[in-house]
C-alpha positions as CSV (number, residue, x, y, z in Angstrom):
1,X,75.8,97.8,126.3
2,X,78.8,96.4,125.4
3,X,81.9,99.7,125.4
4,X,83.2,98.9,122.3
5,X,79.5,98.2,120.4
6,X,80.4,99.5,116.7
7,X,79.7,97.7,113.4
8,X,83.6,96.9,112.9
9,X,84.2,95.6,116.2
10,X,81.5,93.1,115.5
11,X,82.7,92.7,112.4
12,X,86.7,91.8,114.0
13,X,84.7,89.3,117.0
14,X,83.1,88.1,113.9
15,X,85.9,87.0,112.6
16,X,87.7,86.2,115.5
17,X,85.1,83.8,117.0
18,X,85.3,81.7,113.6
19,X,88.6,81.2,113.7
20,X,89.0,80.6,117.6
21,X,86.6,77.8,116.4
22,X,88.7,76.3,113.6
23,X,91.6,76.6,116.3
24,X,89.3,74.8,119.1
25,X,90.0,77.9,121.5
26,X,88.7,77.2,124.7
27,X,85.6,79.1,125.6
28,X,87.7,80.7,129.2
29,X,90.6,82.2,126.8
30,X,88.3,83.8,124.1
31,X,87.7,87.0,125.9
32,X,91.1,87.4,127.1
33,X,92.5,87.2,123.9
34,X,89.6,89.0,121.9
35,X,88.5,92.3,124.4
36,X,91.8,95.3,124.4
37,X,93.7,95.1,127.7
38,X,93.5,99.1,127.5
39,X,91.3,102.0,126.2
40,X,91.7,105.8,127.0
41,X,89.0,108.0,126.0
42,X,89.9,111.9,126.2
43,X,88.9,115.2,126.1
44,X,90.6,117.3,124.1
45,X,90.6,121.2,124.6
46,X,91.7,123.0,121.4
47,X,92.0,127.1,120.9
48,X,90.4,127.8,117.4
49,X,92.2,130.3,115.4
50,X,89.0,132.7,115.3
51,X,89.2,132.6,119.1
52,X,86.6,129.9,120.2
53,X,87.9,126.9,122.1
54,X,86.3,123.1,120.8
55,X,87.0,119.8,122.2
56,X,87.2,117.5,120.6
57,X,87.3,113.3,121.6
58,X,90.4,111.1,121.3
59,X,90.6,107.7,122.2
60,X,93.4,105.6,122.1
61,X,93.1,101.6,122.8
62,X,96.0,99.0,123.8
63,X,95.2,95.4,122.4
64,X,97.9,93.7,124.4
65,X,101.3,93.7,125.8
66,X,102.3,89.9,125.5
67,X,104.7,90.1,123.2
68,X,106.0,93.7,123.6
69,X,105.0,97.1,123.4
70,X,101.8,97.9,121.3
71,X,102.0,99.5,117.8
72,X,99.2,101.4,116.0
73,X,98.2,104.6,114.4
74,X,96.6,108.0,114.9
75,X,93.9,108.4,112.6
76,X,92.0,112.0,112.3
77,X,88.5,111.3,111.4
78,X,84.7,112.6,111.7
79,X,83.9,109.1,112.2
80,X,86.7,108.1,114.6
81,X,85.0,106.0,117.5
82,X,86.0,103.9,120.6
83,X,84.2,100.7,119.3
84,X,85.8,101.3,115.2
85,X,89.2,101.9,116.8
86,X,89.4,99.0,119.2
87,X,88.3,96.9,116.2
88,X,92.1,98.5,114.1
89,X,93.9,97.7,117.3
90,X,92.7,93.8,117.1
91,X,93.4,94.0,113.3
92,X,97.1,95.1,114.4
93,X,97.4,92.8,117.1
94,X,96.9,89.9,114.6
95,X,98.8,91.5,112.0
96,X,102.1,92.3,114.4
97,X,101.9,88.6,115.5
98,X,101.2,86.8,111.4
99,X,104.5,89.0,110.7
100,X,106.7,87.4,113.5
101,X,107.1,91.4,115.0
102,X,107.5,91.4,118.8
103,X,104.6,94.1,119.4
104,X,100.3,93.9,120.2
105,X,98.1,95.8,118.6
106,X,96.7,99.4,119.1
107,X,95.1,102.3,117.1
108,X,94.2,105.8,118.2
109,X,92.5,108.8,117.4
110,X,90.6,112.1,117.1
111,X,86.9,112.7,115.9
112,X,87.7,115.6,113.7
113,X,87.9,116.9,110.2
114,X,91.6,117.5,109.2
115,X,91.1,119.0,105.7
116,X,88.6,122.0,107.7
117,X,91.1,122.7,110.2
118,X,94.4,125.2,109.7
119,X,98.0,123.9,110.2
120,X,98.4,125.8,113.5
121,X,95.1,124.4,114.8
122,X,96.3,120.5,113.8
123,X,99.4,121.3,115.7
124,X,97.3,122.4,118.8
125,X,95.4,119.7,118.6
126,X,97.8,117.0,118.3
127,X,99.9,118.5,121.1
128,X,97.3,118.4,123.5
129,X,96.1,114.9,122.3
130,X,99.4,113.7,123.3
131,X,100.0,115.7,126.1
132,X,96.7,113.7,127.5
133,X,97.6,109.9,126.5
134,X,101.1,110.9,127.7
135,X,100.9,108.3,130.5
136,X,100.2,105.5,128.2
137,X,102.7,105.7,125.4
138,X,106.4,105.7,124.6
139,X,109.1,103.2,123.2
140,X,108.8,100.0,125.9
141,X,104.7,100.8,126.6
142,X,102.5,101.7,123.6
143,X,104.2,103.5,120.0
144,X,101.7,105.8,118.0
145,X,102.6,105.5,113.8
146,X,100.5,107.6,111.1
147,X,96.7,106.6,110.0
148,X,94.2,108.3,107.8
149,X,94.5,112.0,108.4
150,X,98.0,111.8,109.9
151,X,101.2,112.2,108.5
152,X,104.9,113.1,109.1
153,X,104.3,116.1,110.4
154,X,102.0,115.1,113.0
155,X,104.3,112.5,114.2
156,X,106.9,114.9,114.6
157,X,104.8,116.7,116.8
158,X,103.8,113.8,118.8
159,X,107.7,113.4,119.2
160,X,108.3,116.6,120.3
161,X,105.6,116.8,122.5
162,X,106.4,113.8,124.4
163,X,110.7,115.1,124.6
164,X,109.8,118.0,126.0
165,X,107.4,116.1,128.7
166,X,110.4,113.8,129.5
167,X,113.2,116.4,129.2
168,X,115.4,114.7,126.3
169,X,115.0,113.7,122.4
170,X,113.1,109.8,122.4
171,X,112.6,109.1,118.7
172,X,111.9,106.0,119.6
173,X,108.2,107.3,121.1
174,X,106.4,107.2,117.2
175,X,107.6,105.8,114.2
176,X,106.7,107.5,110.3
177,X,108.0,110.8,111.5
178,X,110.3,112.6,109.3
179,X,113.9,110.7,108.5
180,X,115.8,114.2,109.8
181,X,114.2,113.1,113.3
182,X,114.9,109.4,113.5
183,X,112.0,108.5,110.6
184,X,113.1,105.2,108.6
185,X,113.6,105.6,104.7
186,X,111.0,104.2,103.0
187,X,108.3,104.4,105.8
188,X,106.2,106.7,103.9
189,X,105.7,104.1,101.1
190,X,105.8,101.0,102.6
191,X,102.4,100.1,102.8
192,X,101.3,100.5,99.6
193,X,105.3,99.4,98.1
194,X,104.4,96.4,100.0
195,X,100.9,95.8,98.6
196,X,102.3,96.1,95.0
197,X,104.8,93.4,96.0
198,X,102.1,90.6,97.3
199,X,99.7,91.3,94.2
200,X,102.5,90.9,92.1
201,X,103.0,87.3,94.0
202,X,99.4,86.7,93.8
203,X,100.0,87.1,90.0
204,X,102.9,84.7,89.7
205,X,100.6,82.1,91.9
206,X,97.5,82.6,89.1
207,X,100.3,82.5,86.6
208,X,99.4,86.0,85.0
209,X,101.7,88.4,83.3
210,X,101.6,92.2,85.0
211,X,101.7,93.4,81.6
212,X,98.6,92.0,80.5
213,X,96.5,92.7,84.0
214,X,94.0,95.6,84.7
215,X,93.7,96.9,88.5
216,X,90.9,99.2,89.9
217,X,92.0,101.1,93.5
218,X,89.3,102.5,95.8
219,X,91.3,105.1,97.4
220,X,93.8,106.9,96.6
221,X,95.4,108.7,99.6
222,X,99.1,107.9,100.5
223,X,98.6,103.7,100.0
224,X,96.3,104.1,97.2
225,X,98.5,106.0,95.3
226,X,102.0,104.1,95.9
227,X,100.0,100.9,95.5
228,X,99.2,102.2,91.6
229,X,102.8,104.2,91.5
230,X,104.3,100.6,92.4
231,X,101.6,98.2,90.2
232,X,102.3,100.3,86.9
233,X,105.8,99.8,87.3
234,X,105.4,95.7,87.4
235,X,103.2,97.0,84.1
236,X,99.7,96.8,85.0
237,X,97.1,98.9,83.8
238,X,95.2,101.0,85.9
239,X,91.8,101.6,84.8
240,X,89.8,103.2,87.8
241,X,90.6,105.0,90.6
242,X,88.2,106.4,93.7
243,X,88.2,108.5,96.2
244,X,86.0,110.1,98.6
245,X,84.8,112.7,96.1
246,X,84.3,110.6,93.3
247,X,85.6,108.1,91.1
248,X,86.9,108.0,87.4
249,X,86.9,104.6,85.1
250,X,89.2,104.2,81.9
251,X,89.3,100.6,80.3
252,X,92.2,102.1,78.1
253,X,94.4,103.5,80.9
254,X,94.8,106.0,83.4
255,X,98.0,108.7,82.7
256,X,98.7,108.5,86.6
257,X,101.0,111.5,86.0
258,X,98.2,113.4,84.9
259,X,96.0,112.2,87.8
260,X,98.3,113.3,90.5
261,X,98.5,116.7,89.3
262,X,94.9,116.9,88.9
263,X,94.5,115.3,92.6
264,X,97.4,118.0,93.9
265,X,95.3,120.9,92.4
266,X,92.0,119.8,93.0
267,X,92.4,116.8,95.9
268,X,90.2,114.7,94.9
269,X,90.4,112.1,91.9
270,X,86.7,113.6,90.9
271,X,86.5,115.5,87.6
272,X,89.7,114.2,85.6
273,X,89.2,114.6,82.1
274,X,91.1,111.4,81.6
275,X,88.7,108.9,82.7
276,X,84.3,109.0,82.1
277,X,83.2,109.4,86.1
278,X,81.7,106.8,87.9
279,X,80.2,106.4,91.5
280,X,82.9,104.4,94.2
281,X,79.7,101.7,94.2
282,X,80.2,100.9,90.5
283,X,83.7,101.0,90.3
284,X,84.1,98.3,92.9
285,X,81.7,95.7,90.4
286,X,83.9,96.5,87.0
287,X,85.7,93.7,85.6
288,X,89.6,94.1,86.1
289,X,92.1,91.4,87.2
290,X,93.4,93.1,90.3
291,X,90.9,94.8,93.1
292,X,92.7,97.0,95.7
293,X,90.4,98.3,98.5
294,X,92.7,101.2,100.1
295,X,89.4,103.4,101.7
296,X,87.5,102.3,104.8
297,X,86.1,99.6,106.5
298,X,82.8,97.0,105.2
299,X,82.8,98.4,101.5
300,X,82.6,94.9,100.2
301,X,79.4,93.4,101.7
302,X,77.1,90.7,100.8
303,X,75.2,92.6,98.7
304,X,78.3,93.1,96.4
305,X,80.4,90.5,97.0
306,X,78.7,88.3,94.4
307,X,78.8,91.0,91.7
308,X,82.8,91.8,91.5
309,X,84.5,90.5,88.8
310,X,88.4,90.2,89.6
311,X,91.2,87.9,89.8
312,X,92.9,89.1,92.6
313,X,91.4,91.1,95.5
314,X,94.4,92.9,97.7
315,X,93.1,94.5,100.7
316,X,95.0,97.5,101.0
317,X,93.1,98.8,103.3
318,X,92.1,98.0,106.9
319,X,88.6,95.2,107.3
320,X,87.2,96.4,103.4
321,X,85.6,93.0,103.6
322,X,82.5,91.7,105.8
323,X,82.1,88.4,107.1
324,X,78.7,88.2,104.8
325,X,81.0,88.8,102.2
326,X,83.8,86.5,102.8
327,X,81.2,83.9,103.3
328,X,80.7,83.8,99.0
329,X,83.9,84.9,98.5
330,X,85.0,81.7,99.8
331,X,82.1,80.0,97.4
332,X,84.1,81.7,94.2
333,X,87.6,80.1,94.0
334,X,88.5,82.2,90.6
335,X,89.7,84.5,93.2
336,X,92.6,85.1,95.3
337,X,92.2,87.3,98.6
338,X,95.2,89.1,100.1
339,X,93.6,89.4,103.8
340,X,94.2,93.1,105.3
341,X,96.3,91.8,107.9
342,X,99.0,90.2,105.4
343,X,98.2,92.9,102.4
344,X,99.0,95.9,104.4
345,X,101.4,94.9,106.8
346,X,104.1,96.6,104.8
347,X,103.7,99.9,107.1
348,X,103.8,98.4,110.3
349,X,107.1,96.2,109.4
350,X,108.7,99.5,108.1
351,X,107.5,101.0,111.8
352,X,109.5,98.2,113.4
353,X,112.4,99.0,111.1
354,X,112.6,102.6,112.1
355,X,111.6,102.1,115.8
356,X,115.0,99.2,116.0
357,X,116.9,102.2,114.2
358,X,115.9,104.5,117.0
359,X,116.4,102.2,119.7
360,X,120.0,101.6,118.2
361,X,120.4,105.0,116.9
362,X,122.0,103.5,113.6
363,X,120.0,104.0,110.4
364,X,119.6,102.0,107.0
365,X,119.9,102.5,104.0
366,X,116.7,102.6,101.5
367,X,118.1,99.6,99.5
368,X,118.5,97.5,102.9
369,X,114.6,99.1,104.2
370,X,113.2,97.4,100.8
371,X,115.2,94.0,100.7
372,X,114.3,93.4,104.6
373,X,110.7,94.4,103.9
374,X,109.8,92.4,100.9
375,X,111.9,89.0,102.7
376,X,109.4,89.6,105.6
377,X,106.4,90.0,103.3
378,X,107.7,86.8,101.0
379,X,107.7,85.0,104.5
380,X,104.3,85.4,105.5
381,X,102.7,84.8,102.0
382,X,104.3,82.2,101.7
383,X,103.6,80.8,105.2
384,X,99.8,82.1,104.4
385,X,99.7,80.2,100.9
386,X,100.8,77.2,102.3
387,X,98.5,77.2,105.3
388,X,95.8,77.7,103.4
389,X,96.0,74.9,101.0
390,X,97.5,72.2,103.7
391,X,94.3,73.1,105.6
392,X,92.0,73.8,102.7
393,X,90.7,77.2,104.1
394,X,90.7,80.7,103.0
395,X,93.6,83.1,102.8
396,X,92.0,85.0,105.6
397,X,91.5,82.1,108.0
398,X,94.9,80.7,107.2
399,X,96.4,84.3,107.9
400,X,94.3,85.2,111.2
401,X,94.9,81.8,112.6
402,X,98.3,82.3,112.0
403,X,98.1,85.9,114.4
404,X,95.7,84.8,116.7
405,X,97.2,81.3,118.0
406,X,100.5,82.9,118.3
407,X,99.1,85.4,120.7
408,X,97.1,82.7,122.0
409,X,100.1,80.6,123.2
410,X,101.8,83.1,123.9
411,X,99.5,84.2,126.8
412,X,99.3,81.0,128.0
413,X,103.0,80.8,128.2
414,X,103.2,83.9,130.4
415,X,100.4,83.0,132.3
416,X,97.5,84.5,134.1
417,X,98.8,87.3,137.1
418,X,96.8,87.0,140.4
């Protein structure tokens, strides 16, 4: 059996084999451009605070070095597997390379439940998760960011955990760590600020007016929420919002003041009294203008694909969308997709921000962070745009041909070591 057999990995060969057709990739260079030059898979020995020791398994994969160090996140997850995250690292790969940033892709983490473990045992944890990929990360090799059950907090133990090892401070070893230990302004909201930006684009393409538009979000953790945070500021109304526990619809309006101190007091969007509740299923097929998928992989599929009813579908989060799917996506030219690897890229160009910042040790300001990051993200939709209607092909082909022939030539460039 293949090692990296998972439903998303075939999903990202999936995609990558269509494209490496539309490029005429030679059969000899798919595999070394597809398969992850790297993967660790630890065991990870963690005292419980009722006394009992678990392990638990981390993995950690390295796309490729070609164009410079790799650059990915930690995710904490039941569901975290080697296959799901060597599928995220070829994502990032293509997403580092469509953005013009001098890194390959990678992605890490830890099968485990965050929210049913104690600050002190999250700290263990991530110490000795560290402690065991140690060999295979810092700022010239491999550079760990936040993912889905990560934060600041555990980058700044990452940080620290890697310092001590080497015997002097290297901020440079993570980026989205706190800004009082090298962090970069703006980090925390980049992705999302940056998915706001490109619907907003997407709009002015359609010619429609943010004041008049409607947006659903399936998940509302730290991109989901900026992304609506940033969206009702261009004006739009935000009429349903998911999250793992549940889902609320509002053709009126959500008060996303209300929602956030609901979701702060209860942590889950389920059971505000501002919005009729509605299963994550349904809310992905109700009619709105923009669709932002912020949750987890394959939740638009063939079997719903067909049935949503949007203008504009920004994926906020990482693969939402099968093949199957794209497949009559690309049959329904009413709407516009915003490809993972473009939508979300604001979080790994913020990354790069702070990891220059560290490797300079002279930081920016949050005005300069936004300008930078938006003129990067203008680039590539643009670039994307144009591709895509020179070549008469869909966003996402236009986008991952973009990634994947630049790593492509640039392999061949370097060459093949004996």
């Amino acid at each position: 059996m293949h090692p990296y057999d998972h439903p998303t990995f075939r999903m990202a060969s999936r995609q990558f084999d269509l494209v490496a057709d539309f490029l005429e990739m030679p059969e000899g260079d798919r595999d070394r451009v597809r398969l992850p030059k790297r993967s660790i898979s630890v065991a990870v020995p963690v005292h419980l605070d009722d006394g009992r020791t678990q392990v638990f398994h981390g993995f950690r994969v390295q796309h490729h070095l070609t164009l410079g160090p790799t650059k990915g996140g930690i995710r904490y997850h039941p569901d975290v597997t080697l296959g799901e995250v060597a599928a995220l690292s070829m994502w990032m790969s293509w997403k580092c390379a469509l953005m013009g940033l001098p890194y390959g892709g990678a992605k890490g983490g830890v099968a485990c439940d965050p929210s049913k473990l104690s600050v002190a045992e999250l700290e263990r944890l991530t110490r000795r998760f560290t402690q065991e990929i140690i060999p295979f990360i810092g700022p010239q090799t491999d550079v760990p960011a936040p993912d889905m059950g990560t934060n600041e907090q555990t980058m700044a133990w990452m940080m620290d955990t890697y310092s001590t090892h080497v015997g002097h401070s290297v901020p440079g070893v993570v980026t989205g760590k706190p800004v009082l230990l090298g962090g970069s302004v703006g980090r925390r909201e980049a992705t999302g600020r940056g998915v706001a930006f490109l619907v907003n684009r997407a709009m002015d393409t359609l010619g429609m007016e943010a004041r008049e538009a409607t947006a659903i979000i399936q998940g509302y953790g730290n991109v989901g929420s900026v992304t609506a945070q940033g969206l009702e500021r261009f004006g739009t109304r935000m009429i349903g919002i998911g999250d793992a526990g549940g889902a609320v619809f509002n053709e009126r309006g959500l008060d996303l003041a209300a929602l956030d101190a609901h979701v702060a007091a209860h942590r889950t969007v389920a059971g505000f009294p501002g919005g009729a509740p509605i299963s994550n299923a349904d809310l992905l097929v109700q009619r709105c203008d923009i669709l932002v998928p912020a949750a987890l992989e394959r939740q638009i599929t063939g079997e719903n694909a067909g049935k949503i009813q949007c203008r504009v579908l920004a994926e906020a989060a990482n693969g939402p969308t099968t093949p199957d799917a794209d497949e009559i996506l690309a049959r329904r030219p009413e709407i516009i997709v915003l490809p993972d690897i473009l939508c979300n890229a604001g979080g790994v160009v913020v990354s790069y921000f702070e990891w220059v910042q560290d490797l300079q040790s002279f930081f920016w300001g949050e005005t300069e962070v936004i300008d930078r990051l938006y003129r990067m993200l203008e680039q590539a939709f643009s670039q994307t745009l144009k591709f895509s209607r020179e070549r008469r092909v869909t966003m996402r082909t236009a986008a991952l041909a973009s990634g994947i022939e630049r790593v492509w030539k640039a392999k061949r460039l370097r060459g093949l070591f004996p």
